[in-house]
N, C-alpha and C positions, 0 to 999 in steps of 0.2 A: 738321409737314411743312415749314413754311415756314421755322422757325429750321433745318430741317435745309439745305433749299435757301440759305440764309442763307450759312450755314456754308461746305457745301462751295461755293460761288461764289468768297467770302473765300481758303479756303483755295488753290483755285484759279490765282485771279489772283495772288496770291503767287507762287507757285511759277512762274507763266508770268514773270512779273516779274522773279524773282530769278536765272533760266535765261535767258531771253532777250530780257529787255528791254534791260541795254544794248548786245546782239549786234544787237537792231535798229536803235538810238538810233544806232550809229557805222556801221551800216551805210548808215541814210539821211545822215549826212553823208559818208562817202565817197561815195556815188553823186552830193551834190551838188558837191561838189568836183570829180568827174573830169567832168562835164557840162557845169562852167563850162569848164575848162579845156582841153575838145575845143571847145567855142562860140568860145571865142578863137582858137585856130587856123584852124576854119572861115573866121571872120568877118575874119583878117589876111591868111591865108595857102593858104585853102584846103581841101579835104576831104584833101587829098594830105600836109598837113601833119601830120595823125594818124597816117602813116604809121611817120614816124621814132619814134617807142615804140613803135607796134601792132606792129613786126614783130618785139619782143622782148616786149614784155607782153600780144598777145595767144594766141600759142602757151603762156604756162606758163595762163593765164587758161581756155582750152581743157584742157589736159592737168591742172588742178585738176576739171573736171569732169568726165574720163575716169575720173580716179582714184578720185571719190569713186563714179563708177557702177559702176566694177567694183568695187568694194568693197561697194557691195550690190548685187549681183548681177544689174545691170541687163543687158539684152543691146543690145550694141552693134550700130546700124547704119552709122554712118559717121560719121569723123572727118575733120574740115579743121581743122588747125592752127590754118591761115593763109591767110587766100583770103578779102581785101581784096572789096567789091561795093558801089560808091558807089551805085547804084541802092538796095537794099536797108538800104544803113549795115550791113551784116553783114560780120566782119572774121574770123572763122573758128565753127566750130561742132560741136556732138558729139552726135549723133543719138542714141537708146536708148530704149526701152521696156523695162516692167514687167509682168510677172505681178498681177493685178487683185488676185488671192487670198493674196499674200503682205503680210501688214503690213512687215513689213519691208522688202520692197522700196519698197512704199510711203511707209514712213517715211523714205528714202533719199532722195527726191523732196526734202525739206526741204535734205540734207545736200549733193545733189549741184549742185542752185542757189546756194545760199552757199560751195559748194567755191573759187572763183575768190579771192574773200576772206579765206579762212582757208589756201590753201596759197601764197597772193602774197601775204600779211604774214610766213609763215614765211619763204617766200624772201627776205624786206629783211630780216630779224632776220638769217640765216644772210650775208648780203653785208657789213652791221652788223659782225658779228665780224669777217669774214673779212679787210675790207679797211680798217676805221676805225681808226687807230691807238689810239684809247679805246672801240674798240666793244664788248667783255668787260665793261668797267667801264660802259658806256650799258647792255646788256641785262639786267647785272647788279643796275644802279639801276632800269629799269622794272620787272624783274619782284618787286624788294623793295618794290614801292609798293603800301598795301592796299586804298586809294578813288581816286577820279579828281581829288578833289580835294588828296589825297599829291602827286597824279603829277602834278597843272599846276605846285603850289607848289614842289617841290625837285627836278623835272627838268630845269628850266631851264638849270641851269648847266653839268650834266652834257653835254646837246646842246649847250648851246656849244661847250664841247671840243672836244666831238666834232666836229663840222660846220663850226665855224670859226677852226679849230686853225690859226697861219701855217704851222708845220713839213708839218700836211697839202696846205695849199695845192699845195705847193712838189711833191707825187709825185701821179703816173699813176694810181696805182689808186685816189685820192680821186677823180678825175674820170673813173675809169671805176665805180666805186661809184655815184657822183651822176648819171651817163648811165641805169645798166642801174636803180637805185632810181627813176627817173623814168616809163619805159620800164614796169616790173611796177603803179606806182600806178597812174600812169595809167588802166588797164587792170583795174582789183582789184575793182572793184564788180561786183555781180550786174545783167546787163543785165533789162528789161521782162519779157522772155522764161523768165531766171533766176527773177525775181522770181514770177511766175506760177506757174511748176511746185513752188517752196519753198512757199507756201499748200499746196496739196495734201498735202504730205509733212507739214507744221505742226499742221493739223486733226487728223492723226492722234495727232501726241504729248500735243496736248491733249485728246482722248479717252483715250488711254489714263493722265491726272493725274488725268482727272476721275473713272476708273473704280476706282485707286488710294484716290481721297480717300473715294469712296462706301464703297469696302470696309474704308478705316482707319474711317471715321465710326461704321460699323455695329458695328464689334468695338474701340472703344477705344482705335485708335493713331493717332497722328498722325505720316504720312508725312515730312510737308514739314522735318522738321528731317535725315532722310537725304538727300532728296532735294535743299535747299540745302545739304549738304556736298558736292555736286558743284558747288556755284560755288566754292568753293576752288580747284580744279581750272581753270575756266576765268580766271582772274586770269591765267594767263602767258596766255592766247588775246587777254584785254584790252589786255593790255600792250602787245602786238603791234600789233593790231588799233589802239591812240590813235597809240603811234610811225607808223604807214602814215598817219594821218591828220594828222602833222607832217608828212610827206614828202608830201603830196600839194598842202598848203599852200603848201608852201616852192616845191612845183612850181607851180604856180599862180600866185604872188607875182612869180616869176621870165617864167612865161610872158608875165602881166601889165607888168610894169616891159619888157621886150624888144620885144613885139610892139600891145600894144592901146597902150599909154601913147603913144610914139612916133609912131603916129596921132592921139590926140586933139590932142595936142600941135600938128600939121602941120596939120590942119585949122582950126585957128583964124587 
């Protein structure tokens, strides 16, 4: 009993590991990044200062976790896009409840708090193409990359291009790319509240690994080698998911060098 307990724990943690460890790895750096970089603003310029990206990155931020509740079949109470409340720090919100009795909806609970993350990395991937003059050739190099360490060593040069291209300098839609990409990072992390109701939906997937693993254990198969062929699948999510955590830096760097630097500077 105890080599079996042994066992399925091992197998377990695997699988939670190979699925969503590093969904949560980049997910608590993006939350610290965009934390820093509202603290900066706070602390130079204001609460008002959040304003100028929230009122573009917190409507798709919102509307990522509309979509993932109606997608499992949450029932909506009220949506605010965009409804700014320096009291509260609340910058819009998407109300909804679940049926107790449905795993699935329950399980949606995971999906619908990390929604903001995963449909505002898609949105910079799709801006990436849309507007980057090498942005076909950047998404094309992220999503060929097969570890994270691929992706720091030989992206490098490709985002150069990209981003510090002089011919891009010189046109409108690099700098309206670099406004609206600022604007959606900013804005990409799952707030406290996010964070809260994805536990709930979480507990469930890994009950239902651990019920899987009891039932391979008992009859001779072993799940885990189907079950991480779905991290093949999430590599373009990854891919995304580190390019938003360049953008978020760069945004940061920049908010830094403009606004906090400038003061320390003056105050000496």
């Amino acid at each position: 009993m105890y080599n079996f307990l042994i066992t399925l724990f091992k197998l377990t943690a695997i699988q939670i590991f190979g699925l969503f460890g590093i969904f949560f790895i980049l997910g608590f750096i993006l939350s610290k990044l965009q934390e820093k970089t509202h603290k900066i603003y706070q602390q130079t310029i204001g609460w008002k200062g959040i304003l100028w990206t929230a009122w573009i990155g917190t409507p798709f931020h919102e509307f990522g976790h509309y979509f993932f509740a109606k997608l499992f079949r949450h029932k909506i109470i009220k949506v605010k896009i965009f409804d700014p409340n320096q009291e509260t720090g609340e910058l819009g919100r998407v109300d909804h409840t679940f049926s107790g009795i449905s795993l699935y909806q329950r399980i949606g609970n995971f999906f619908i708090g990390s929604a903001p993350m995963i449909f505002g990395s898609a949105v910079l991937a799709l801006l990436a193409y849309l507007f980057l003059p090498d942005g076909k050739e950047l998404l094309n190099s992220l999503l060929g990359r097969n570890t994270i360490s691929d992706f720091f060593i030989n992206i490098s040069s490709d985002f150069y291009n990209s981003f510090f291209n002089i011919s891009a300098l010189k046109t409108w839609n690099y700098w309206l790319f670099l406004y609206l990409s600022f604007c959606i990072a900013s804005h990409l992390a799952p707030s406290k509240a996010d964070r809260k109701g994805m536990w709930g939906g979480f507990l469930y997937i890994v009950l239902i690994l651990i019920l899987l693993n009891i039932f391979g254990l008992l009859f001779k198969i072993n799940p885990t080698d189907a079950i991480l062929k779905i991290r093949g699948y999430l590599n373009i999510l990854t891919a995304i998911f580190l390019y938003s955590i360049i953008i978020s830096f760069l945004h940061l760097s920049l908010v830094y060098i403009l606004l906090k630097l400038p003061r320390k500077i003056f105050r000496r």
